[in-house]
PDB file of N, CA, C and O in Angstrom, chain B, residues numbered from 101:
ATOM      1  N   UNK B 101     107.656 104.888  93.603  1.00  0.00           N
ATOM      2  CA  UNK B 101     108.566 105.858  94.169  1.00  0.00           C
ATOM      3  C   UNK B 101     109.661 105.164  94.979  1.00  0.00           C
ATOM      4  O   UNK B 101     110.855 105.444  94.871  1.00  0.00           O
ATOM      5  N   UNK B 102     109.126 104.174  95.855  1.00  0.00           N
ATOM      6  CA  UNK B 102     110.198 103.525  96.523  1.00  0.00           C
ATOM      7  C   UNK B 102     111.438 103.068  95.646  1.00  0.00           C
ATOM      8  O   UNK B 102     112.643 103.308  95.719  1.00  0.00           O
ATOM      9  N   UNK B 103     110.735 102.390  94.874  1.00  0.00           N
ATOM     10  CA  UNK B 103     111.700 101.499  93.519  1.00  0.00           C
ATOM     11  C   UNK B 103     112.737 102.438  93.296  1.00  0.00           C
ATOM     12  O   UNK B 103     113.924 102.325  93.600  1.00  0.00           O
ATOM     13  N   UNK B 104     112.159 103.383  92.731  1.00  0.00           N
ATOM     14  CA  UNK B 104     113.070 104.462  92.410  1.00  0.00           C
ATOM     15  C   UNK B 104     114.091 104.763  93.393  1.00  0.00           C
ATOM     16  O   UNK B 104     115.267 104.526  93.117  1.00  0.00           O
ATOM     17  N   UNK B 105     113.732 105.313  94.627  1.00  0.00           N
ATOM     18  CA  UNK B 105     114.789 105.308  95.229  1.00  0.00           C
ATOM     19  C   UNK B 105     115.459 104.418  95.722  1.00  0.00           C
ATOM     20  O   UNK B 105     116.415 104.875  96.348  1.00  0.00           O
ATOM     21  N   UNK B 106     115.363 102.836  95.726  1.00  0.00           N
ATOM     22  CA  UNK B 106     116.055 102.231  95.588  1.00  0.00           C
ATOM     23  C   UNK B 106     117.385 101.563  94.430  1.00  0.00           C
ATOM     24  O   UNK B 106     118.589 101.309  94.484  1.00  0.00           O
ATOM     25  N   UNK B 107     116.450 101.508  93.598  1.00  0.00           N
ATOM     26  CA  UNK B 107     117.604 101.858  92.333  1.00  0.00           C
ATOM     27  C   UNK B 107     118.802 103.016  92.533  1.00  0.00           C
ATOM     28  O   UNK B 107     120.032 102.973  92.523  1.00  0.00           O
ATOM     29  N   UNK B 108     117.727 104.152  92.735  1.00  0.00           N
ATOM     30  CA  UNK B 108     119.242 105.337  93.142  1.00  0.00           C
ATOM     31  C   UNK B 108     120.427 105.044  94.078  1.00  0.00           C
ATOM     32  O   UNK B 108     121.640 105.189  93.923  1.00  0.00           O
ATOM     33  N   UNK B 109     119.679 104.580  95.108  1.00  0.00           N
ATOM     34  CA  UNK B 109     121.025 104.032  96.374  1.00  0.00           C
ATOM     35  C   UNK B 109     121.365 102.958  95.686  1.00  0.00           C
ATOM     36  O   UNK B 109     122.515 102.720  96.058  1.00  0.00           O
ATOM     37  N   UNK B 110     121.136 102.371  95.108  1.00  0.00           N
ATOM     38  CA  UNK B 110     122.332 100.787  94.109  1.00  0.00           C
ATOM     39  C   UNK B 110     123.054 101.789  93.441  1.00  0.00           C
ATOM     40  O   UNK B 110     124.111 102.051  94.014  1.00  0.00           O
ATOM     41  N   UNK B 111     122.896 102.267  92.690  1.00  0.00           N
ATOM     42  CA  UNK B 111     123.739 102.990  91.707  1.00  0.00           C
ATOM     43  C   UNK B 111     124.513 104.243  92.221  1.00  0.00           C
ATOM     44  O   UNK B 111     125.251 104.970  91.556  1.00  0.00           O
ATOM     45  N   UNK B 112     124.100 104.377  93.918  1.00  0.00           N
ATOM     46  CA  UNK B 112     124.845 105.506  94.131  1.00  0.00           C
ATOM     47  C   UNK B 112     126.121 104.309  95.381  1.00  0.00           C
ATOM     48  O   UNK B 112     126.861 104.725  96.272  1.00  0.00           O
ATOM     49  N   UNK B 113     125.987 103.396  95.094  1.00  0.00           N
ATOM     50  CA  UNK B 113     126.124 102.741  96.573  1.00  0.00           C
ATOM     51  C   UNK B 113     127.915 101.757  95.358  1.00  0.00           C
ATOM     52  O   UNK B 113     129.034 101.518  95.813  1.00  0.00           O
ATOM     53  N   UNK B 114     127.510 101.535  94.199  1.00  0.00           N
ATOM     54  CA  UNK B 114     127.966 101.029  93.027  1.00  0.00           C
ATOM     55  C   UNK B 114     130.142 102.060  92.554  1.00  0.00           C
ATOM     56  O   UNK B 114     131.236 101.838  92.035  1.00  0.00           O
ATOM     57  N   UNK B 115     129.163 103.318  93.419  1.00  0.00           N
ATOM     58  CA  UNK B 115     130.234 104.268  92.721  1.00  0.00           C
ATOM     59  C   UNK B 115     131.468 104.105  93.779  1.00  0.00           C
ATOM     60  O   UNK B 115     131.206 103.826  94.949  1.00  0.00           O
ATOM     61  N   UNK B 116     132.730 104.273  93.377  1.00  0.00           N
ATOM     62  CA  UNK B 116     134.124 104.572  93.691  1.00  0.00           C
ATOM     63  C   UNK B 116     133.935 105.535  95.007  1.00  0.00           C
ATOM     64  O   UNK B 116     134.175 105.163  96.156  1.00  0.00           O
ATOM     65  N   UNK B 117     133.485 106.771  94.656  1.00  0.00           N
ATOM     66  CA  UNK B 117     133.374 107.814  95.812  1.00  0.00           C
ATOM     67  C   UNK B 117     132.579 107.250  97.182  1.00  0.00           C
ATOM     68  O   UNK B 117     132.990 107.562  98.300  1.00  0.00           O
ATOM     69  N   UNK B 118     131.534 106.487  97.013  1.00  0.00           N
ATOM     70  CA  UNK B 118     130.853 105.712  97.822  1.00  0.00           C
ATOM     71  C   UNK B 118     131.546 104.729  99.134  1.00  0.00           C
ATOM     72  O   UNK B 118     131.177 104.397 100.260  1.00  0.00           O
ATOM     73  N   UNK B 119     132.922 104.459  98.151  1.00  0.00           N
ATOM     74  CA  UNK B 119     132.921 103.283  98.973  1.00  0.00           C
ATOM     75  C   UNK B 119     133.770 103.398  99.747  1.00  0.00           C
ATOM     76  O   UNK B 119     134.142 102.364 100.303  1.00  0.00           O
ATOM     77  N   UNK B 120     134.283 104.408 100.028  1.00  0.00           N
ATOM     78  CA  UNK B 120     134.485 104.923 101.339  1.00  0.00           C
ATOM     79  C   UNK B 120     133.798 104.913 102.866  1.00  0.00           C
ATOM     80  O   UNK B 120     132.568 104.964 102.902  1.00  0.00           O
ATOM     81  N   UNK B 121     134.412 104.859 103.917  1.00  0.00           N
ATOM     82  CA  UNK B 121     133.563 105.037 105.266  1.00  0.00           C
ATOM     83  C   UNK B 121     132.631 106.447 105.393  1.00  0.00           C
ATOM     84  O   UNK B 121     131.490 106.559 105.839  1.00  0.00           O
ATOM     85  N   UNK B 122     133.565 107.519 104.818  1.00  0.00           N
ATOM     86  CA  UNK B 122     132.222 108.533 104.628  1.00  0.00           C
ATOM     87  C   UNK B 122     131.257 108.236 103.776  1.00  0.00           C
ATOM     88  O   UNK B 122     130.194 108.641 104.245  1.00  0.00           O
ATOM     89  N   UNK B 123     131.117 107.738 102.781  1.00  0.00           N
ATOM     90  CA  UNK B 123     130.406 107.611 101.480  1.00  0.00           C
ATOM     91  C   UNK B 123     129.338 106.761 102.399  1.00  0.00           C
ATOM     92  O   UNK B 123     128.142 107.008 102.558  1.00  0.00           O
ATOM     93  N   UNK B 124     130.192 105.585 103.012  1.00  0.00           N
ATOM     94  CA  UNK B 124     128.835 104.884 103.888  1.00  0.00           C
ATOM     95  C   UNK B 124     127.739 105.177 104.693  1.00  0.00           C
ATOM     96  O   UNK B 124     126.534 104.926 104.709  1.00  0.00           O
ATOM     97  N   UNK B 125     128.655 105.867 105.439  1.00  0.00           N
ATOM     98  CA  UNK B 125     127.690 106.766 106.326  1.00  0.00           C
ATOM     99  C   UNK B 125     126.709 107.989 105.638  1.00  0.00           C
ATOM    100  O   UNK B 125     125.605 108.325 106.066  1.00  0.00           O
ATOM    101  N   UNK B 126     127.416 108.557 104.459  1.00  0.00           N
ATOM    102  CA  UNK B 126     126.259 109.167 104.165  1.00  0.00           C
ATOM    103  C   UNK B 126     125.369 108.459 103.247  1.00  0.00           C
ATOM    104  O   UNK B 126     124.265 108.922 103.534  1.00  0.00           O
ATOM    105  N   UNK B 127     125.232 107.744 102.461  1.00  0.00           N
ATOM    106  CA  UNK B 127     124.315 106.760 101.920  1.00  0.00           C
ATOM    107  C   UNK B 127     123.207 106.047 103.207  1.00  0.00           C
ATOM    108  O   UNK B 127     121.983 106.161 103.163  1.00  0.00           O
ATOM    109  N   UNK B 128     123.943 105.344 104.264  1.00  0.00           N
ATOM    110  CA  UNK B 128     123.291 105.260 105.758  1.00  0.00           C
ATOM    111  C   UNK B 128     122.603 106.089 106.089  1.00  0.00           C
ATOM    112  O   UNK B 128     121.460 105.689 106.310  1.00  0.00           O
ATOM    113  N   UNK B 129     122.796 107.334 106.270  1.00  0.00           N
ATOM    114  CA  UNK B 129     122.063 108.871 107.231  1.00  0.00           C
ATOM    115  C   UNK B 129     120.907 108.776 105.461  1.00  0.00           C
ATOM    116  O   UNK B 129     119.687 108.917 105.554  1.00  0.00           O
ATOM    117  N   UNK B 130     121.303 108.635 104.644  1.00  0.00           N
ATOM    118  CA  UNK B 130     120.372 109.246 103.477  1.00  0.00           C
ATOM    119  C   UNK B 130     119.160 108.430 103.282  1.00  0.00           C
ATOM    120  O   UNK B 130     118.059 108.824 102.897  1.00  0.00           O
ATOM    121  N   UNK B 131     119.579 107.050 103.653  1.00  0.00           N
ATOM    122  CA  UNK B 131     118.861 106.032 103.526  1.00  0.00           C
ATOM    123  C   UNK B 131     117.811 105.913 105.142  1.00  0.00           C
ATOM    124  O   UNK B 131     116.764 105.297 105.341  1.00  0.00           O
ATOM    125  N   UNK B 132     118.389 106.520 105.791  1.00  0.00           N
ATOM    126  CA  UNK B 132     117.786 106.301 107.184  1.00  0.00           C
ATOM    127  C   UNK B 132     116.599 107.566 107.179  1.00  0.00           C
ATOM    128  O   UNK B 132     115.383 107.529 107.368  1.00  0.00           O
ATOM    129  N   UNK B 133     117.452 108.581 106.903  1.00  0.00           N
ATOM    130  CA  UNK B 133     116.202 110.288 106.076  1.00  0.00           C
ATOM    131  C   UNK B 133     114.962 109.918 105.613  1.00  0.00           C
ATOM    132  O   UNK B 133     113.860 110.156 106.108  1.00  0.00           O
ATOM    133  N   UNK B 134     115.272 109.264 104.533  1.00  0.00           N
ATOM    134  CA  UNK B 134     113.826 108.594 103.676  1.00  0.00           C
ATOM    135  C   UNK B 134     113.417 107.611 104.208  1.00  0.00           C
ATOM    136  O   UNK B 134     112.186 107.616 104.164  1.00  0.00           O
ATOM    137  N   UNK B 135     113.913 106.518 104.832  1.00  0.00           N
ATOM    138  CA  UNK B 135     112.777 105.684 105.578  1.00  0.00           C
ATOM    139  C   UNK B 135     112.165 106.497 106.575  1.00  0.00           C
ATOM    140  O   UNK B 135     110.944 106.501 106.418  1.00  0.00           O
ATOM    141  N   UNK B 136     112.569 107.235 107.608  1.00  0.00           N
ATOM    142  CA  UNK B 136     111.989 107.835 108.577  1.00  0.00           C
ATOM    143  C   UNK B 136     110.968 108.381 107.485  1.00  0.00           C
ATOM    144  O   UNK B 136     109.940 107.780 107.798  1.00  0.00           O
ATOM    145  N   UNK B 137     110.679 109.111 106.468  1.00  0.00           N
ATOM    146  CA  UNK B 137     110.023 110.239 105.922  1.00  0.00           C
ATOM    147  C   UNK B 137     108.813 109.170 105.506  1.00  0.00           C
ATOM    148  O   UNK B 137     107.604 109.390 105.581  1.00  0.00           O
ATOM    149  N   UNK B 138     109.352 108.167 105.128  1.00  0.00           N
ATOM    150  CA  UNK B 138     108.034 107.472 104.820  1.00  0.00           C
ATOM    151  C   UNK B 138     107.269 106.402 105.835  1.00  0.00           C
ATOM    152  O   UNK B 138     106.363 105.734 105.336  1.00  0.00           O
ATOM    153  N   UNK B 139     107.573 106.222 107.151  1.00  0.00           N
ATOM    154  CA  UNK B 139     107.484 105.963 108.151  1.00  0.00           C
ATOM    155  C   UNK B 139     106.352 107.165 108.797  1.00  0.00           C
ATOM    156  O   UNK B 139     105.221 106.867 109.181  1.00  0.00           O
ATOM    157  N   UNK B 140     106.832 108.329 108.815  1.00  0.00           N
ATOM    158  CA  UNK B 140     105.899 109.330 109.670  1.00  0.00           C
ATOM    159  C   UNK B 140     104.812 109.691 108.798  1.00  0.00           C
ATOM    160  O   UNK B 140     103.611 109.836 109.021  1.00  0.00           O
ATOM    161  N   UNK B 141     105.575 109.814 107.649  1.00  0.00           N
ATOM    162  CA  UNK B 141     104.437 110.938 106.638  1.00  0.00           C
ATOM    163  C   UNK B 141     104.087 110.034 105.743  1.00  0.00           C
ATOM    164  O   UNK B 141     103.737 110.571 104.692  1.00  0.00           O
ATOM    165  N   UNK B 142     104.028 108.649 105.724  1.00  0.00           N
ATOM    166  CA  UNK B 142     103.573 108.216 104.352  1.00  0.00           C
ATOM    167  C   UNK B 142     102.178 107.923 104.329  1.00  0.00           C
ATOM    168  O   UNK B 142     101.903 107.341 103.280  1.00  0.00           O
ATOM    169  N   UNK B 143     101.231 108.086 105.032  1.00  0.00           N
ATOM    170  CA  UNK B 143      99.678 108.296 105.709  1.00  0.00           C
ATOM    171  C   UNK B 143      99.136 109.352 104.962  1.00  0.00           C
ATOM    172  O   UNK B 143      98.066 109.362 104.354  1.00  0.00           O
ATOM    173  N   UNK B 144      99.935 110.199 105.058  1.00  0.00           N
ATOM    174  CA  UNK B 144      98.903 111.810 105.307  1.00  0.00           C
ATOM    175  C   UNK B 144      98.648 111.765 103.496  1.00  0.00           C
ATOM    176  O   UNK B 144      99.454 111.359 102.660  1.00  0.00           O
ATOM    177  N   UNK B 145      97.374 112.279 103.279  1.00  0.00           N
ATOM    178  CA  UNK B 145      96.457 112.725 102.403  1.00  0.00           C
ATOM    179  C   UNK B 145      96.031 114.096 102.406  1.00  0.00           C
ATOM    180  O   UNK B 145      95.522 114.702 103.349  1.00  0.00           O
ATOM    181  N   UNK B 146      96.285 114.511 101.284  1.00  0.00           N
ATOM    182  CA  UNK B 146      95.598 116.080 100.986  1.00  0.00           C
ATOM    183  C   UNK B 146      94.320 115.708 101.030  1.00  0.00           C
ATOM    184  O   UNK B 146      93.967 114.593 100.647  1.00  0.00           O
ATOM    185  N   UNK B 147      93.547 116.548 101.474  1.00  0.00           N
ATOM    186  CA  UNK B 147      92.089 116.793 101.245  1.00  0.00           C
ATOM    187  C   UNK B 147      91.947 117.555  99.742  1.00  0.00           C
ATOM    188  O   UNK B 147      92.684 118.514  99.513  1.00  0.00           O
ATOM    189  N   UNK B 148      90.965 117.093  98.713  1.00  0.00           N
ATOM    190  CA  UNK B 148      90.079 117.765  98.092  1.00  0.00           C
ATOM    191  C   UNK B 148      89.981 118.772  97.991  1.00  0.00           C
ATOM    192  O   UNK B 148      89.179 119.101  98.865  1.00  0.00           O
ATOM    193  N   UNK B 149      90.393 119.931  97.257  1.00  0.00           N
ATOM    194  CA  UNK B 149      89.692 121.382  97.442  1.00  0.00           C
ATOM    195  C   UNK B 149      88.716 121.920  96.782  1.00  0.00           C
ATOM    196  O   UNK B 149      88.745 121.664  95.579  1.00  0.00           O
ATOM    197  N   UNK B 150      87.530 122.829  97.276  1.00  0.00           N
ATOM    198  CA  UNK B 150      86.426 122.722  97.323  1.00  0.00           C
ATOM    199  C   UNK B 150      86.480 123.890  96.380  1.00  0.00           C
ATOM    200  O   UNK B 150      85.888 123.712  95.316  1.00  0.00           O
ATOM    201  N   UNK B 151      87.168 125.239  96.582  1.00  0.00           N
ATOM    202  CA  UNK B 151      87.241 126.290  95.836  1.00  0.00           C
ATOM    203  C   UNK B 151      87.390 126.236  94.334  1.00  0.00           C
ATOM    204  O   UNK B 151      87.279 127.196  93.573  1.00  0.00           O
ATOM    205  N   UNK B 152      87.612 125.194  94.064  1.00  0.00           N
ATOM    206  CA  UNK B 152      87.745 124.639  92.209  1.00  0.00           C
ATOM    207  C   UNK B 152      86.127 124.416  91.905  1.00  0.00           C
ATOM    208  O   UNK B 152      85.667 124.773  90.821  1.00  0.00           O
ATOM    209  N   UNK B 153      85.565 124.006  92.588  1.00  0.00           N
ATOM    210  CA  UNK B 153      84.426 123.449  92.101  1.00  0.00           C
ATOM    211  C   UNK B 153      83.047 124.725  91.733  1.00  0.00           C
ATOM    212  O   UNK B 153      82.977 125.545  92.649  1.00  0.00           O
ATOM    213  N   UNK B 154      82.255 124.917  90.856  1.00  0.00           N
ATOM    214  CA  UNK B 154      81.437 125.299  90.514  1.00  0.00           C
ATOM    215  C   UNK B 154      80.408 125.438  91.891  1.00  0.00           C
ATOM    216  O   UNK B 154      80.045 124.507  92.609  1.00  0.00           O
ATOM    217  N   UNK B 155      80.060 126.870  92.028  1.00  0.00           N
ATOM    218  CA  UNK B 155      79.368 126.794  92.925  1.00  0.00           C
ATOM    219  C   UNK B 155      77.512 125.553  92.943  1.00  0.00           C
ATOM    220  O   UNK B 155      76.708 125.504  93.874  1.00  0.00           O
ATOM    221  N   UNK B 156      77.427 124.789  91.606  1.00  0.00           N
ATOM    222  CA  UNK B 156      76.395 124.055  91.851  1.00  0.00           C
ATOM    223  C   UNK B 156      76.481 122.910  92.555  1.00  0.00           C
ATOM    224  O   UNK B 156      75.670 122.326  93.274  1.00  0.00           O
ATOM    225  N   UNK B 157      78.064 122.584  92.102  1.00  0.00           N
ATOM    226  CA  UNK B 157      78.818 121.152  92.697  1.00  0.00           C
ATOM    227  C   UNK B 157      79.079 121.219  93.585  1.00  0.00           C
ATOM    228  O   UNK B 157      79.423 120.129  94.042  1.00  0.00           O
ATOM    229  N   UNK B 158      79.178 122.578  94.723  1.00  0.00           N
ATOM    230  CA  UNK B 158      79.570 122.492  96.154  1.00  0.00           C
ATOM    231  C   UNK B 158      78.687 121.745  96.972  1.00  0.00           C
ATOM    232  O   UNK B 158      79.435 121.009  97.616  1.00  0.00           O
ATOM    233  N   UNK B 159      78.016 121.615  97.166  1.00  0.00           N
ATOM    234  CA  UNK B 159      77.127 120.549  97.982  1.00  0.00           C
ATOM    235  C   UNK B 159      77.182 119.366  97.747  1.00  0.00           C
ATOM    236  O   UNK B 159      76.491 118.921  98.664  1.00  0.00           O
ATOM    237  N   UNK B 160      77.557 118.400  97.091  1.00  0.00           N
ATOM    238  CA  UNK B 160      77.861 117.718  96.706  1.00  0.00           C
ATOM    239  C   UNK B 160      79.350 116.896  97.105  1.00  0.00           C
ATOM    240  O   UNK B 160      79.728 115.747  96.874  1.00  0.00           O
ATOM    241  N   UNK B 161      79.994 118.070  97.819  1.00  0.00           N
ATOM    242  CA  UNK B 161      81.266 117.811  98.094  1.00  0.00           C
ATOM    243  C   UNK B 161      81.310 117.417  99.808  1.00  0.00           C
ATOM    244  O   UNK B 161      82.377 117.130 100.349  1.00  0.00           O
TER     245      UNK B 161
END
């Protein structure tokens, strides 16, 4: 996933419209968005849900 969005900011970073002082700054703020996002939240895990399971397999869980 990272990759990916790194590739995107090259290729968005690559373009004419970009290379502007606004273009910078928003590529900057966009790039700063997603590190923060994976900084706070890149931890958290869904739990398992239990309601799928066959009531024989619930104990088990």
């Amino acid at each position: 996933m990272a990759l990916l969005l790194l590739t995107g900011m090259l290729w968005l970073a690559s373009n004419q419209q970009t290379q502007s002082p606004a273009g910078v700054l928003g590529l900057f703020g966009f790039g700063l968005f997603i590190s923060l996002g994976f900084i706070l939240f890149g931890q958290q895990r869904f739990e398992p849900s239990t309601a799928d399971l066959p009531a024989e397999d619930q104990h088990m869980a």
